[in-house]
ZADO-1210 file (C-alpha; in nm, 4 decimals, padded with zeros to 6 digits):
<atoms>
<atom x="00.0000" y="00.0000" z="00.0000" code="UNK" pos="1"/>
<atom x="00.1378" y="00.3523" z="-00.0788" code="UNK" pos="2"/>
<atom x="00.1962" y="00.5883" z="00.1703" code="UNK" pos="3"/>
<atom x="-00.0620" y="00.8885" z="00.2469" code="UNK" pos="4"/>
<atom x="-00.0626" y="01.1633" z="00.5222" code="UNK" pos="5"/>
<atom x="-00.2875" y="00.9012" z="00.7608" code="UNK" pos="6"/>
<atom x="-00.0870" y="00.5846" z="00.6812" code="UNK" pos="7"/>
<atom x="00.2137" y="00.8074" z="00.7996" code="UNK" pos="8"/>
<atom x="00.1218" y="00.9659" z="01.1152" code="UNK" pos="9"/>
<atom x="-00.0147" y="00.6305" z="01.2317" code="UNK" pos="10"/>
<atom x="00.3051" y="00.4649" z="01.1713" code="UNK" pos="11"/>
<atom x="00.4973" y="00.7929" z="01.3361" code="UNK" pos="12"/>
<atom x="00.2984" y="00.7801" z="01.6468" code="UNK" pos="13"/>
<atom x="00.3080" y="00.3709" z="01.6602" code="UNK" pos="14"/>
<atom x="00.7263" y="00.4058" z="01.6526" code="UNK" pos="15"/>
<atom x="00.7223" y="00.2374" z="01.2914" code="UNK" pos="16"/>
<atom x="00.9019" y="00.5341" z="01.1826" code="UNK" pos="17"/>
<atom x="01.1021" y="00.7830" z="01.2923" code="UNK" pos="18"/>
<atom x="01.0733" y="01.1315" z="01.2548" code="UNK" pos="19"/>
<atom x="01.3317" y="01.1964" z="00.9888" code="UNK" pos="20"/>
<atom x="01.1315" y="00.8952" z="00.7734" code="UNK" pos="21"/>
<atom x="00.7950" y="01.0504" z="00.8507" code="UNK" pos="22"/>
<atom x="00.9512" y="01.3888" z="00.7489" code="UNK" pos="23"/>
<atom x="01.0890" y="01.2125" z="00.4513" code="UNK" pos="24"/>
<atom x="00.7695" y="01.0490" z="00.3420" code="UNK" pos="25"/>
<atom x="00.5416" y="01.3619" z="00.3951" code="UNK" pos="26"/>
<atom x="00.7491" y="01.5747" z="00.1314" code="UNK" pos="27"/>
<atom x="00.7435" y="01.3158" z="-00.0727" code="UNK" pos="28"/>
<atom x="00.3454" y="01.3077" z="-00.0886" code="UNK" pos="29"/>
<atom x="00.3409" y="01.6700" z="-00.0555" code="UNK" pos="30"/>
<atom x="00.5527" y="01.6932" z="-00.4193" code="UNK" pos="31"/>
<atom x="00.3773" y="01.4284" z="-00.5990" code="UNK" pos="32"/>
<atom x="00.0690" y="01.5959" z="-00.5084" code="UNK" pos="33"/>
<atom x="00.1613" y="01.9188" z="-00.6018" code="UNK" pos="34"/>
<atom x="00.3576" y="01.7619" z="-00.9940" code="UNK" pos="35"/>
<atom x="00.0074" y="01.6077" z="-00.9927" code="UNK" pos="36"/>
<atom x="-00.2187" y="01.9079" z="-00.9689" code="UNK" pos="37"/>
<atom x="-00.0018" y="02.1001" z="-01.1836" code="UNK" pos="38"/>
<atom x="-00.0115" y="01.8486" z="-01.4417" code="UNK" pos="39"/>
<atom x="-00.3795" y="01.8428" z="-01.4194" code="UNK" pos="40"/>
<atom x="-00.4395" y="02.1881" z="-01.4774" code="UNK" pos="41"/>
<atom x="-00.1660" y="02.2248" z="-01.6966" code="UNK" pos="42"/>
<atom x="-00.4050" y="01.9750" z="-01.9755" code="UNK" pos="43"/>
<atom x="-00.6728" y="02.1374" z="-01.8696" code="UNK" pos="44"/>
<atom x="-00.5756" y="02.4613" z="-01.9957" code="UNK" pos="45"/>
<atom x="-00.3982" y="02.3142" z="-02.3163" code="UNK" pos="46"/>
<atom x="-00.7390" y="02.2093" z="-02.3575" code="UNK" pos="47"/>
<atom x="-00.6420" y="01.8482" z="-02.3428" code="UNK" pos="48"/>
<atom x="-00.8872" y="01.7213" z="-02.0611" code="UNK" pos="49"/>
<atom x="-01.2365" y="01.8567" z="-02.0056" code="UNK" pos="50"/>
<atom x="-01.3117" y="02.0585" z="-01.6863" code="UNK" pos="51"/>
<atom x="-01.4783" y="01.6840" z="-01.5176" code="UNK" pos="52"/>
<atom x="-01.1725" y="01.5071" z="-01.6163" code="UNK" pos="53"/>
<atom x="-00.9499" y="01.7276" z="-01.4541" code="UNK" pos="54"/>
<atom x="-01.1627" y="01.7741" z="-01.1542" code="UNK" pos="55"/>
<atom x="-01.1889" y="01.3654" z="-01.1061" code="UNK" pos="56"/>
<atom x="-00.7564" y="01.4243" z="-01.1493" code="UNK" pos="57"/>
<atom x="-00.7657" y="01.6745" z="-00.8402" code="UNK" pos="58"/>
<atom x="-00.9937" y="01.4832" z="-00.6585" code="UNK" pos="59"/>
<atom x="-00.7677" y="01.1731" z="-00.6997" code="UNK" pos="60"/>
<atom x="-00.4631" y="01.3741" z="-00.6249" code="UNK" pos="61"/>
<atom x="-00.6534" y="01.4717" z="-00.3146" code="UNK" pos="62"/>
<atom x="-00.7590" y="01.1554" z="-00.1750" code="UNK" pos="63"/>
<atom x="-00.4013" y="00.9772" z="-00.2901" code="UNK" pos="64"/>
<atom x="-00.2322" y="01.2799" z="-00.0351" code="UNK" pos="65"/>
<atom x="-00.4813" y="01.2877" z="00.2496" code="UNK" pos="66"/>
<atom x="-00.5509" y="00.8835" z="00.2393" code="UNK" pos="67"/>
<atom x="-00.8828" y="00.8358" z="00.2305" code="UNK" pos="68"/>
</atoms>
């Protein structure tokens, strides 16, 4: 399973993971999130993706980072 903000703090607070690996992991969700939302808008206003497509891209982006 990838990693997401929840899966992460769980695994902080349970001593899974240190905090320099939980600090790790976080900005690594954090930047694919953000390469992912710009990506999305960036077809969107190319004109490559509709406005639902790249709504259903955020939303994805959006549950991938906060894990649910």
């Amino acid at each position: 399973m990838p990693w997401n903000k929840k899966l992460a703090w769980s695994a902080f607070w349970s001593n899974l993971i240190n905090e320099r690996e939980y600090g790790y992991i976080v900005a690594d969700i954090e930047n694919t999130y953000f390469l992912n939302t710009m990506r999305a808008e960036a077809l969107l206003l190319k004109g490559e993706i509709t406005q639902s497509q790249y709504e259903k891209l955020i939303a994805e982006a959006k549950n991938a980072f906060h894990g649910q």
